[in-house]
C-alpha positions in Angstrom: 91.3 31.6 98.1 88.6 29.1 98.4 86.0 31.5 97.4 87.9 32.6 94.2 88.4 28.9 93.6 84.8 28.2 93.7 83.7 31.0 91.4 81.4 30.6 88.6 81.1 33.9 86.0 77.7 34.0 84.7 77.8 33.8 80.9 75.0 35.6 79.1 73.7 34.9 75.9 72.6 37.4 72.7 69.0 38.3 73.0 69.3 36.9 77.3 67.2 39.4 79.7 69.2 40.7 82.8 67.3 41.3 87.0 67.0 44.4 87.5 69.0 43.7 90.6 71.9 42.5 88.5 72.0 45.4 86.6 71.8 47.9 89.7 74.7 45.4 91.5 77.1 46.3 88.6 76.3 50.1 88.3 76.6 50.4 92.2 79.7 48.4 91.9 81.2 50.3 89.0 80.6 53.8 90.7 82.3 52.1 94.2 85.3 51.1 91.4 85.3 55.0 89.7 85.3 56.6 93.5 88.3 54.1 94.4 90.3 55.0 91.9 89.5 59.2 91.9 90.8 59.0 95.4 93.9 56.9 94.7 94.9 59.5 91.9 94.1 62.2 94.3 96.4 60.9 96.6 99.0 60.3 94.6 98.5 63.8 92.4 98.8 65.3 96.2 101.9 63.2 97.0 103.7 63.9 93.5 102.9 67.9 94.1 104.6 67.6 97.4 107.6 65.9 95.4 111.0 68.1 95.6 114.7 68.5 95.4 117.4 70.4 97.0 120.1 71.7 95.0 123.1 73.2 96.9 124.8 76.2 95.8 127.9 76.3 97.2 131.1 79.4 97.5 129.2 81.9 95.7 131.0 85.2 94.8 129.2 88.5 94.4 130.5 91.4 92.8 128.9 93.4 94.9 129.7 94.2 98.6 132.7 92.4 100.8 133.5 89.0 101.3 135.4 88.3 105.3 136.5 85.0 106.3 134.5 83.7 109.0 137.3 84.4 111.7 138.8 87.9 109.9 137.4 91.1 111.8 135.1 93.5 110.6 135.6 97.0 110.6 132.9 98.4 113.8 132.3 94.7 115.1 133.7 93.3 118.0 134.6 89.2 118.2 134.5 86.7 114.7 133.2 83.4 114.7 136.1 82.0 115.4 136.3 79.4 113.4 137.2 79.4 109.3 134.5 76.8 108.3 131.2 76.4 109.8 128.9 73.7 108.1 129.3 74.7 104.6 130.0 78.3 105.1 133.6 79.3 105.1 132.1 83.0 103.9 130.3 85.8 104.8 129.4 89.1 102.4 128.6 92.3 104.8 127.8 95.4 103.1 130.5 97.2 101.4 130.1 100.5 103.4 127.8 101.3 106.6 123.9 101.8 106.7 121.7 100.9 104.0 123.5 99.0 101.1 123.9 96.3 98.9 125.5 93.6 101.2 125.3 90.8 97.6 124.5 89.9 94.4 124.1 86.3 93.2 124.0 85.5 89.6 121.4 82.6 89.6 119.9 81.2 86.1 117.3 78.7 87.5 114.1 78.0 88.2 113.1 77.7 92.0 109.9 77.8 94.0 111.6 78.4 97.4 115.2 79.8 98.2 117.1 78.6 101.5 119.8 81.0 103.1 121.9 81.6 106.1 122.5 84.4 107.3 122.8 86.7 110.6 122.9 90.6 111.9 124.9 92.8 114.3 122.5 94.3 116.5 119.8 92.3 115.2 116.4 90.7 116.1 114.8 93.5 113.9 113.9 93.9 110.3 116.9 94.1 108.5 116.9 92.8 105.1 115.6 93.3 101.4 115.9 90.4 99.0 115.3 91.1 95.1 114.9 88.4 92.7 115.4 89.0 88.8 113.9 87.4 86.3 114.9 86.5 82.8 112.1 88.2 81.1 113.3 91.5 82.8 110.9 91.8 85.8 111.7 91.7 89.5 110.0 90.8 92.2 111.7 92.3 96.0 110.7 90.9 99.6 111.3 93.6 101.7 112.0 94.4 105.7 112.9 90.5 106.5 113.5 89.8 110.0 116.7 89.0 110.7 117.9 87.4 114.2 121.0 88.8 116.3 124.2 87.0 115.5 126.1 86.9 118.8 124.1 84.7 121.0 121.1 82.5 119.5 117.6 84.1 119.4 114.6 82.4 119.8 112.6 82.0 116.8 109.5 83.9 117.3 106.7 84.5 114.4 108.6 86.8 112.7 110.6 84.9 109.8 111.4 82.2 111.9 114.4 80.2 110.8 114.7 76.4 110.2 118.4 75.6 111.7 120.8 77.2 113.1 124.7 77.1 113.7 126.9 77.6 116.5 130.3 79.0 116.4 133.0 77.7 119.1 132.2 81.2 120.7 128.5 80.9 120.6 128.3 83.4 117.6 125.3 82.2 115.2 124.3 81.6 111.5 120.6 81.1 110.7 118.8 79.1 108.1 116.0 80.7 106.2 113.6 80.2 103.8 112.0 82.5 101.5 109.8 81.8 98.9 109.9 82.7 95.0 106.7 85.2 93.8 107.4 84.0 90.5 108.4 80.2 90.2 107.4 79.6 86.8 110.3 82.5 85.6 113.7 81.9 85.7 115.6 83.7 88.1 118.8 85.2 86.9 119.8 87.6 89.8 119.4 87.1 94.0 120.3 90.6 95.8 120.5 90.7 98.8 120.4 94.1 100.5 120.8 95.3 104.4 117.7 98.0 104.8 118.2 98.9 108.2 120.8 101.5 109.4 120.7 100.2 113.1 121.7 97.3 112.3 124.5 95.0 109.7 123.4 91.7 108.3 125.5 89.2 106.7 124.9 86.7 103.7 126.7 83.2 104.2 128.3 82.0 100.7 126.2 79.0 100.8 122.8 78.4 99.6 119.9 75.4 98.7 117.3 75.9 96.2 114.6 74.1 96.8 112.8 73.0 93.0 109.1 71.5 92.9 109.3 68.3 90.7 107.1 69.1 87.6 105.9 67.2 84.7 108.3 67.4 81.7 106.1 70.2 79.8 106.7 72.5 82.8 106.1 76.2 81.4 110.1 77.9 80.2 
């Protein structure tokens, strides 16, 4: 504070010469001001690009496939969840007839960048699932052969589609949290099927999903 007290700016005067080392002090000390403040916006463009929110979706109905309560018994499985609420989910959707086929479709008109899910398999711990999104302008963009953990006794995560979180049923049955990300985030997304591709196996879709949405400037493209 002292030193700020004590300070004298030097006035100069029309037609006044300037040191050399005078001028080169205030160039080298406008360049150290122009890096300073580069790297602050840096910073902050990295922090705001990291910015997001989660927007819950919950009790979705599909017109495709068949909706069980979590504790109602599935035709070919043995044991529920035993429980009618777990978390959020007090659905599942299970494909509406054995082998490969559509287990649900969402209608979805949003824009997302990634798209969080629960969901779990009989005879899992293999790849077991196709995902397609639709998209407003008519394209479609499909993530195919995700692995998909076993739903009677908790997996461990492996490298495979590893899942975020996890829920346990009173009889140790399991839903998993995934994420999956959107090809096309810019597009809005009108449709999310979700389809069981492996015959070996039966994966089911909890009625409870999170989109997760990038904050973006107000001109965001759409």
């Amino acid at each position: 504070m002292d030193s700020l007290a004590n300070f004298k700016p030097k006035i100069a005067n029309p037609g006044d010469s300037i040191r050399s080392e005078d001028w080169n002090g205030m160039q080298t000390g406008l360049l150290d001001e122009i890096t300073r403040l580069e790297a602050a916006l840096a910073e902050m463009k990295t922090y705001v690009d990291s910015m997001t929110q989660t927007i819950l979706i919950p009790n979705i109905t599909s017109v495709d496939g068949k909706e069980y309560g979590l504790n109602d018994p599935v035709p070919g499985e043995v044991g529920t969840y035993q429980t009618s609420v777990l978390g959020l989910i007090t659905k599942q959707w299970l494909p509406s007839r054995q082998g490969v086929a559509v287990i649900c479709r969402f209608g979805l008109t949003d824009y997302f960048d990634e798209l969080l899910y629960w969901a779990g398999a009989e005879r899992g711990n293999q790849k077991a699932l196709d995902v397609t999104l639709d998209y407003v302008d008519g394209g479609h963009e499909s993530i195919k052969d995700v692995f998909i953990h076993e739903r009677t006794k908790l997996a461990p995560k492996g490298a495979d589609n590893p899942f975020s979180e996890f829920l346990l049923s009173p009889n140790g049955f399991v839903w998993y949290r995934y994420a999956l990300k959107n090809p096309r985030p810019e597009t809005e997304v009108t449709y999310i099927t979700f389809t069981n591709s492996n015959p070996n196996c039966t994966t089911r879709i909890a009625n409870v999903m999170h989109i997760r949405v990038k904050i973006r400037p107000p001109n965001r493209a759409g």
